[in-house]
C-alpha positions as CSV (number, residue, x, y, z in Angstrom):
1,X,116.2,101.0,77.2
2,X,118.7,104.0,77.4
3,X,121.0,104.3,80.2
4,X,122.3,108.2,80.0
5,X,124.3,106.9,76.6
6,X,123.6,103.3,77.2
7,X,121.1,101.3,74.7
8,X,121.0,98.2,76.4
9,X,120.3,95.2,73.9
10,X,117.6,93.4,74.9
11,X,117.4,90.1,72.7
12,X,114.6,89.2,70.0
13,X,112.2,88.6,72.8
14,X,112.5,91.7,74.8
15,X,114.7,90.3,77.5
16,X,118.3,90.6,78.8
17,X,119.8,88.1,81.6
18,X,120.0,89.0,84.4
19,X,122.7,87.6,87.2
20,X,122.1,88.6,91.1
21,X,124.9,88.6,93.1
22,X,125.4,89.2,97.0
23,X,126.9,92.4,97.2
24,X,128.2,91.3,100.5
25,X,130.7,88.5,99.2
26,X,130.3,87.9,95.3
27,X,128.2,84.7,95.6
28,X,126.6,84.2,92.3
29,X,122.7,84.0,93.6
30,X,120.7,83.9,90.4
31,X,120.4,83.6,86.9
32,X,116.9,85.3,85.3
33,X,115.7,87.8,82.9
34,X,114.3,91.1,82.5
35,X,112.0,93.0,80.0
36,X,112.2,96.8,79.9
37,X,109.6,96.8,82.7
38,X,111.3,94.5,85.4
39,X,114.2,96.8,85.2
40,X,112.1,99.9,85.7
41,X,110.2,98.2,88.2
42,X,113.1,97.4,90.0
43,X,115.0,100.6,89.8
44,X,112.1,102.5,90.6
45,X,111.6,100.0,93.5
46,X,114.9,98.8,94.5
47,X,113.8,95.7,95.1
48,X,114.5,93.0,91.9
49,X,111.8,92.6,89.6
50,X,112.0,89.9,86.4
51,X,109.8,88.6,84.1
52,X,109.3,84.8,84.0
53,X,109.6,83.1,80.8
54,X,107.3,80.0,81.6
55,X,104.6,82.3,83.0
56,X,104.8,85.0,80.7
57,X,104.7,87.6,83.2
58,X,106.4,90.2,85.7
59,X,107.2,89.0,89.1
60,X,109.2,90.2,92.2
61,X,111.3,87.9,93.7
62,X,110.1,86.8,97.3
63,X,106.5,87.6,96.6
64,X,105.6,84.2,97.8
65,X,108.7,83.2,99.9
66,X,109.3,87.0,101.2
67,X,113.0,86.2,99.8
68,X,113.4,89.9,98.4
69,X,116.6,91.0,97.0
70,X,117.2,94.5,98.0
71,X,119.1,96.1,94.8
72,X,122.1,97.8,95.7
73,X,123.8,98.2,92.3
74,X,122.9,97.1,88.4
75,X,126.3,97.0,86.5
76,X,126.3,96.4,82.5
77,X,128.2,94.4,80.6
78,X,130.7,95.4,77.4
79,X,128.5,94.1,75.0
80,X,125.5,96.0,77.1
81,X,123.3,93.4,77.1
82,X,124.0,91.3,80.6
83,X,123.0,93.0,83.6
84,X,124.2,92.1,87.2
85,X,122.4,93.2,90.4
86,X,124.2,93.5,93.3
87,X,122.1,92.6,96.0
88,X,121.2,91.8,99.3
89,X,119.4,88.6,99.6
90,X,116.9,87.4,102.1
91,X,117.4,84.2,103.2
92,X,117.8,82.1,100.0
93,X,117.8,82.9,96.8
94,X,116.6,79.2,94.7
95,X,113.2,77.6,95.0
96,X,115.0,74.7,96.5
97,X,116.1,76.4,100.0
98,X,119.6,76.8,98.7
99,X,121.3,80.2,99.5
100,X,122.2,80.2,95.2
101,X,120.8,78.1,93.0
102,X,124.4,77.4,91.7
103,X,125.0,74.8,94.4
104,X,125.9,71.7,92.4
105,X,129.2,70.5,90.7
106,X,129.1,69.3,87.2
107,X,132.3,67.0,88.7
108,X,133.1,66.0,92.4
109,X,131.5,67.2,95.1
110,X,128.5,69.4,95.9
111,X,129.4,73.5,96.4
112,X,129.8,74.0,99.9
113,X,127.1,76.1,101.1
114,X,128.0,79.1,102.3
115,X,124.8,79.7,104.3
116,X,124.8,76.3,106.0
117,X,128.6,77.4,107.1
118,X,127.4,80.6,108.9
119,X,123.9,79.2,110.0
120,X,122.6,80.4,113.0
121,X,125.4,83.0,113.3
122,X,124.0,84.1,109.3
123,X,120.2,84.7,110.9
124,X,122.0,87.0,114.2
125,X,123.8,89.0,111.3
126,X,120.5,89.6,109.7
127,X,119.0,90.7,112.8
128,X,121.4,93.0,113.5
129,X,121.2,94.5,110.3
130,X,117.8,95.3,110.5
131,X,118.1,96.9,114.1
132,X,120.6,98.7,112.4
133,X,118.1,100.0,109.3
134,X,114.9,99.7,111.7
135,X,115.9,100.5,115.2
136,X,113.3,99.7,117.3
137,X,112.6,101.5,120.8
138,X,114.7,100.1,123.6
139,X,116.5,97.7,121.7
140,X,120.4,96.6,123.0
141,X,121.8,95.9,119.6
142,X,120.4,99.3,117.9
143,X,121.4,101.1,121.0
144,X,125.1,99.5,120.7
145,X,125.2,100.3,117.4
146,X,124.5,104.5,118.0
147,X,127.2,104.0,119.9
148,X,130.0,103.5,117.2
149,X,132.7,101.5,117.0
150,X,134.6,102.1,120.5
151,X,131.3,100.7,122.2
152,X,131.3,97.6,120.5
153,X,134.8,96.9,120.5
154,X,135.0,97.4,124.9
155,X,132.2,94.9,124.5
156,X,134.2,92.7,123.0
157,X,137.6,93.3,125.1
158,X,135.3,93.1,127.7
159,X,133.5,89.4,126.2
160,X,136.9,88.0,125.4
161,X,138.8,88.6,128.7
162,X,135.3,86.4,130.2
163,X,136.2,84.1,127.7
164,X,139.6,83.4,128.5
165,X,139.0,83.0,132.7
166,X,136.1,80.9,131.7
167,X,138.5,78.9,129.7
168,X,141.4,79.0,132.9
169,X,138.7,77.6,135.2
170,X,137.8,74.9,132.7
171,X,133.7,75.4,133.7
172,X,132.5,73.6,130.1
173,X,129.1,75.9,130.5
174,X,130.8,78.7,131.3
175,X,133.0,78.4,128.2
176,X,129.7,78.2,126.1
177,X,128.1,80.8,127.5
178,X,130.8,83.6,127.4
179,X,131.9,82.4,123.8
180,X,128.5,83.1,122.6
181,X,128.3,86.5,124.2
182,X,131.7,87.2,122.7
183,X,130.4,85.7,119.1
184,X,127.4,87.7,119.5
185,X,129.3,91.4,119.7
186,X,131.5,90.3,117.2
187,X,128.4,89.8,114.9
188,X,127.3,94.0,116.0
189,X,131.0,94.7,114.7
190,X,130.4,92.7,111.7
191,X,126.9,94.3,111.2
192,X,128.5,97.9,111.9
193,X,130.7,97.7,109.0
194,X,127.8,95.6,106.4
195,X,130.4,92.6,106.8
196,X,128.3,89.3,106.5
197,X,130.0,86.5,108.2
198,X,129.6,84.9,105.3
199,X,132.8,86.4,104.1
200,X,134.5,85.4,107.3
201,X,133.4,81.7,106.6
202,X,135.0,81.8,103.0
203,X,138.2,83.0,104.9
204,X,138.1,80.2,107.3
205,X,137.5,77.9,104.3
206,X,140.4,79.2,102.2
207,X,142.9,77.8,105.3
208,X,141.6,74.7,105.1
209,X,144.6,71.9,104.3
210,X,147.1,75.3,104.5
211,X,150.0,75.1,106.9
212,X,150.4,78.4,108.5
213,X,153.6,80.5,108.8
214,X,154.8,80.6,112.7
């Protein structure tokens, strides 16, 4: 299939792999294939579209699970015939539940999953986001978000200076309460600028065992 100069090389079957990959922090979702009319599908679409192999037909991913991948970007290889889709994934990408279904080590010990790092915190961000696409009447978080930056951050000045007398008075409720509320606005930052805490987590990780400079 031409791509303005492109002829992508589809293989003896009339496929090409396909890799998905969060746009958001380069997690490697997905490994699958496409036929000429997946890829149309999906750019005509933008939602990912491949065609199974053991089924012998088109699908969209998330019919079923309503796991869609929301295609941002489909980059070509040198060789033009590897595709990757950027992408924004709901929920989890593998059959299994997994975020990826790259989540196992041929040696040592199982990938870390980066969506059982963020958690709750990962299903707030995605909340936000769609407040942010699909503001709703009335809602706080799309309200905040109109506001721009200088909003969110008093928010948070104003969330972290609770924070810090709930910690001085030592009230172990308190401390809960006000660190969640300060959490929570740092998510509408996060979701301002399309950061998934996900990225933060791998930054956290990355310290692990690391000594920091004074």
């Amino acid at each position: 299939m031409a791509n303005g100069d492109i002829e992508l090389k589809f293989n003896k079957d009339g496929l090409i792999p396909a890799v998905a990959q969060d746009r958001a922090n380069g997690q490697v979702l997905m490994l699958a294939y496409m036929n000429r009319e997946a890829l149309d599908r999906t750019r005509a679409t933008g939602f990912a579209h491949y065609y199974s192999r053991s089924r012998g037909r088109l699908w969209k991913k998330g019919e079923e699970s309503g796991h869609v991948q929301r295609v941002h970007e489909i980059l070509y290889d040198c060789d033009a015939d590897a595709l990757v889709l950027q992408v924004d994934q709901e929920v989890a990408a593998c059959h299994t539940g997994h975020r990826s279904c790259f989540y196992r080590a041929l040696d040592g010990e199982p990938v870390p999953e980066v969506e059982e790092t963020v958690g709750v915190l990962g299903e707030i961000y995605r909340t936000i986001r769609d407040r942010k696409v699909n503001p709703p009447e009335g809602s706080y978080v799309a309200g905040l978000l109109t506001k721009g930056p200088n909003a969110i951050l008093k928010k948070i000045g104003e969330e972290a200076a609770e924070v810090v007398m709930a910690g001085k008075e030592g009230d172990r409720r308190a401390i809960v309460l006000e660190v969640a509320d300060l959490w929570f606005h740092t998510l509408v930052l996060l979701g301002l600028h399309d950061i998934d805490p996900a990225e933060v987590a791998r930054e956290l990780r990355s310290r692990i065992g690391k000594r920091r400079q004074p």
